[in-house]
N, C-alpha and C positions, 0 to 999 in steps of 0.2 A: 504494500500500500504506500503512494508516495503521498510527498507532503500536497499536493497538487489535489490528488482525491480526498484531504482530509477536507478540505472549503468545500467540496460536492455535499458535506454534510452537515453544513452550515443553514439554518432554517430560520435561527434568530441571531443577527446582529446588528446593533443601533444603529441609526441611518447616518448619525455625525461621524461614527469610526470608519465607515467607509468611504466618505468624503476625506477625511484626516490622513487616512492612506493615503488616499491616490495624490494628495499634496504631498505628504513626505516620502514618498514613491521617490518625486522627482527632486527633495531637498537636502537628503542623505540624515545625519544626525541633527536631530531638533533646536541642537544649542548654537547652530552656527547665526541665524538671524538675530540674537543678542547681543553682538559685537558693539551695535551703536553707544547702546543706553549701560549695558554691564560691561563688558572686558573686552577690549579689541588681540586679547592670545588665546581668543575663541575661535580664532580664524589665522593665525600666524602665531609661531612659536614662540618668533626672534621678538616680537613685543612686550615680553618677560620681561621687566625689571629696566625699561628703557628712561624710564625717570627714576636717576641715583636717587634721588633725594628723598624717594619715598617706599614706602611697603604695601602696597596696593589689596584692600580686600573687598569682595566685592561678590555679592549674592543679586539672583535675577528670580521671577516666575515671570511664567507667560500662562494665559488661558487662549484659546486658539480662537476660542467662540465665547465675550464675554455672558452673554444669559441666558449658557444653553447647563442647563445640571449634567455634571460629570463629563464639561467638556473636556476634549484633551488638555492636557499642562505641561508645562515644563519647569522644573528648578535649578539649579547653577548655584552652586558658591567657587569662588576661585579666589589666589591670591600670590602675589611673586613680587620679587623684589632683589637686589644687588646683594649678593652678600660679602663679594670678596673682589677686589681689583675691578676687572670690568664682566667678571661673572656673574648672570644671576638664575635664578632658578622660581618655579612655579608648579603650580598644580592646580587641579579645579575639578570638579564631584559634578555629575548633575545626575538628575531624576525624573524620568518622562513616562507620563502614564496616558493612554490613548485605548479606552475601551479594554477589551481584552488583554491588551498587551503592555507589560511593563520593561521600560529598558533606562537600565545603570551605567556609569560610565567612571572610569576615575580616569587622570590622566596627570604626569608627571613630565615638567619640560625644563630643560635649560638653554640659556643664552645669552653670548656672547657680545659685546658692543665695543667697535673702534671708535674711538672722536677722527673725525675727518677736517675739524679744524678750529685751533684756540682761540682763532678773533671771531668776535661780535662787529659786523660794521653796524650797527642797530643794536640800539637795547630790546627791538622788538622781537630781533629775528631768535628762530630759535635755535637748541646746540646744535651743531651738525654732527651725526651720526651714522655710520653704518652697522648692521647686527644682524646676528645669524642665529638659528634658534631649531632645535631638536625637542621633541616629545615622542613620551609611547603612550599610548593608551589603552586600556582592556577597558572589555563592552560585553554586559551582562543582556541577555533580554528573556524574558518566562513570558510563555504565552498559558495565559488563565481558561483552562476549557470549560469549568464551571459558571462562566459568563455568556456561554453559549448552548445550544442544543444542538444533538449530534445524532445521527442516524443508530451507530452502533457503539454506545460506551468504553465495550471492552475492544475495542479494533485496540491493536498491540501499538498501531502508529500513534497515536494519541498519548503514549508513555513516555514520547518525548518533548518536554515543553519547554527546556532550558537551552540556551546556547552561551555558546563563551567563545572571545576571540580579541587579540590583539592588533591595534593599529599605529604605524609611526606618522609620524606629523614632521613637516621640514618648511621652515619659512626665511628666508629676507628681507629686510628693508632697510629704508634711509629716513634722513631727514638732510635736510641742506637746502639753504636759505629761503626758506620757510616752504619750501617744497615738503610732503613727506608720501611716502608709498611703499609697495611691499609685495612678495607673490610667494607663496605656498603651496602645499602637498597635503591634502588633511586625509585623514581616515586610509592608509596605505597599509593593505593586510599583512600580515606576516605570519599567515597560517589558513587556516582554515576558513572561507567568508562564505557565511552561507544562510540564509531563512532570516534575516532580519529586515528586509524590505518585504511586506504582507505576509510573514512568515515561509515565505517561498522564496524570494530575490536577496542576492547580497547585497550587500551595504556599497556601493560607488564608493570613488575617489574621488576627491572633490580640490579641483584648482583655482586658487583665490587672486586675485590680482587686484591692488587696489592704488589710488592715487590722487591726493587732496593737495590743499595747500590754505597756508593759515597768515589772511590777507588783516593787517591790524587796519584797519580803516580812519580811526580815532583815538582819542586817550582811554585804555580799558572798553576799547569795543570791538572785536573781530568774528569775520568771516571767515566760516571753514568751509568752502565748496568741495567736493568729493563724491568719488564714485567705488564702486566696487563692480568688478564684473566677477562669477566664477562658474567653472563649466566643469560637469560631471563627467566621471568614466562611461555612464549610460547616455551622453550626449542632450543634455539636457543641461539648458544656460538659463543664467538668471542676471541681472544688470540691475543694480540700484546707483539711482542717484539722489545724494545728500546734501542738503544744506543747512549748516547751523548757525547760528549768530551769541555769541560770547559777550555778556556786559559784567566786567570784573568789578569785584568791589574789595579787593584787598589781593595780598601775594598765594603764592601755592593755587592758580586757577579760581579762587575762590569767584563766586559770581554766579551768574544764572543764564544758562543756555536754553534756546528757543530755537529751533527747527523743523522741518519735513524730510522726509524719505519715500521715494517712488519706485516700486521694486517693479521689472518687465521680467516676465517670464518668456521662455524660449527656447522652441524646440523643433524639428523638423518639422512634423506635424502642425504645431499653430503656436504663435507668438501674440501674448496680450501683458495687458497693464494687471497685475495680483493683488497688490494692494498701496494705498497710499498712508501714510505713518505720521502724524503732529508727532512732536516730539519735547518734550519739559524736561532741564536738567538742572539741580543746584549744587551749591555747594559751599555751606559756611563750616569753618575750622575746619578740620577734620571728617565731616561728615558729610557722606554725597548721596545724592540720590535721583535718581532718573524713571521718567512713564512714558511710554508711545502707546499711542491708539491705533491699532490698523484697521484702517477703512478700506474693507473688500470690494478692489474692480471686475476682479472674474466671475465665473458661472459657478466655480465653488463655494454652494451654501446649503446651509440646514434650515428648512423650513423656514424659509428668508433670513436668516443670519448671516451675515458675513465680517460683524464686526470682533476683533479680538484687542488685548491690551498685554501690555509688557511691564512689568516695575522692575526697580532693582534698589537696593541701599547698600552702603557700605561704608570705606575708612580709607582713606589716604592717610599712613601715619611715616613718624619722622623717622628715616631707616638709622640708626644706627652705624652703621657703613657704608651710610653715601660718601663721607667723606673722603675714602679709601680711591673712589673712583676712578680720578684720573693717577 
């Protein structure tokens, strides 16, 4: 009996988990849309610890669909920072339940940062940097059959609801004169990839490329234009474009960011707009926190819902061993 005939005995499952698939079908692991609002080494390695000056910690949820009961979700804590010279290191946990199926993740990364150059012609510009950055990851997922009904209980194929499997992650990037950008490898199997796309497809590889640049416009007021494209080993692309607006009200970033995010989906088949994202971000002392609303432009909905929401809170605290940096 293959995994393929166990869905032939599928007679009851919620109408949002099968919408919820066929989206993260073509998105690979759920924590990668986070990068804006929670942690940009969600999506590149080498972004580890790229501000000596701090220890970054930083938890997310997402609901997919915010006021559908038991929509899918996603959780994320992560956090990394410099510990020694211009080495630093990270990790970051998340937890994603979508109907039947629940999938874990831990993931441990380090990386690497040269300065590419000691003068500032501007107090505005930022440091210039280049950094490289390694991660592994292991990825739990249990498929729940008790959430479902099933033709024949005792079929022997249904004894298997666990999997387990490792992935490396490889990224780059810069910064330099207020340019910054980056390109990655995420979710690169090192064994076994199999049943965690609808419990039949493996998990893609997924290639990130991205490139901003942070325009000070005024005293304590900038522009960050930016885009992200990345494209699947199942060939299947995605293109956002980002814009936030920075008004500071003291040092360490502090201040309140304001933006949008316009994600295009893309693929042989059809090319559309998926959703559009307001986006709120602060940050007094130590303490940060960010929300996006995604306002759905595709066909993908439940019972007309297409709206979802994203938070995150956390700590930028004072590292200890920034000073070691250069």
């Amino acid at each position: 009996m293959t995994k393929r005939n166990i869905l032939k005995y599928t007679i009851v499952l919620s109408l949002f988990t099968f919408f919820s698939e066929e989206v993260r079908a073509q998105q690979g692991l759920p924590i990668h849309g986070h990068y804006l609002i929670s942690d940009k080494m969600l999506i590149n390695p080498s972004y580890a610890g790229q501000n000596p000056e701090i220890i970054s910690v930083s938890g997310s949820h997402r609901n997919q669909w915010d006021d559908l009961p038991e929509s899918p979700s996603t959780q994320t804590i992560s956090a990394h920072g410099v510990i020694v010279d211009r080495l630093a290191v990270g990790m970051y946990f998340f937890n994603d339940r979508n109907g039947a199926v629940k999938q874990t993740g831990f993931n441990l990364t380090a990386a690497y940062h040269i300065p590419l150059d000691d003068r500032r012609y501007d107090m505005d510009d930022e440091e210039s940097v280049f950094s490289f950055g390694i991660g592994a990851s292991n990825v739990s997922q249990k498929f729940d059959f008790s959430k479902i009904v099933v033709e024949d209980p005792s079929d022997p194929a249904l004894n298997q609801t666990s999997y387990n499997a490792l992935f490396l992650n490889l990224g780059l990037s810069f910064k330099y004169a207020n340019f910054f950008g980056g390109v990655s490898a995420l979710d690169i199997s090192l064994g076994e990839n199999k049943y965690f796309i609808n419990n039949i497809e493996p998990l893609p590889t997924w290639y990130f490329m991205n490139l901003g640049y942070n325009w000070h416009v005024a005293d304590g007021i900038k522009l960050e234009p930016s885009l992200v494209y990345n494209i699947g080993s199942n060939s299947v692309r995605h293109l956002d474009l980002n814009l936030m607006t920075h008004f500071a009200f003291g040092d360490q970033d502090q201040g309140v960011g304001l933006g949008v995010s316009f994600k295009q989906g893309m693929s042989a088949k059809v090319s559309e707009p998926l959703f559009v994202s307001p986006m709120l971000k602060v940050k007094v002392g130590t303490l940060k926190a960010g929300v996006s609303y995604d306002i759905g432009l595709s066909d993908y909905q439940v019972d007309g819902r297409k709206q979802g929401f994203l938070f995150s809170l956390g700590f930028d605290l004072q590292n200890p061993f920034g000073d070691r940096y250069y």
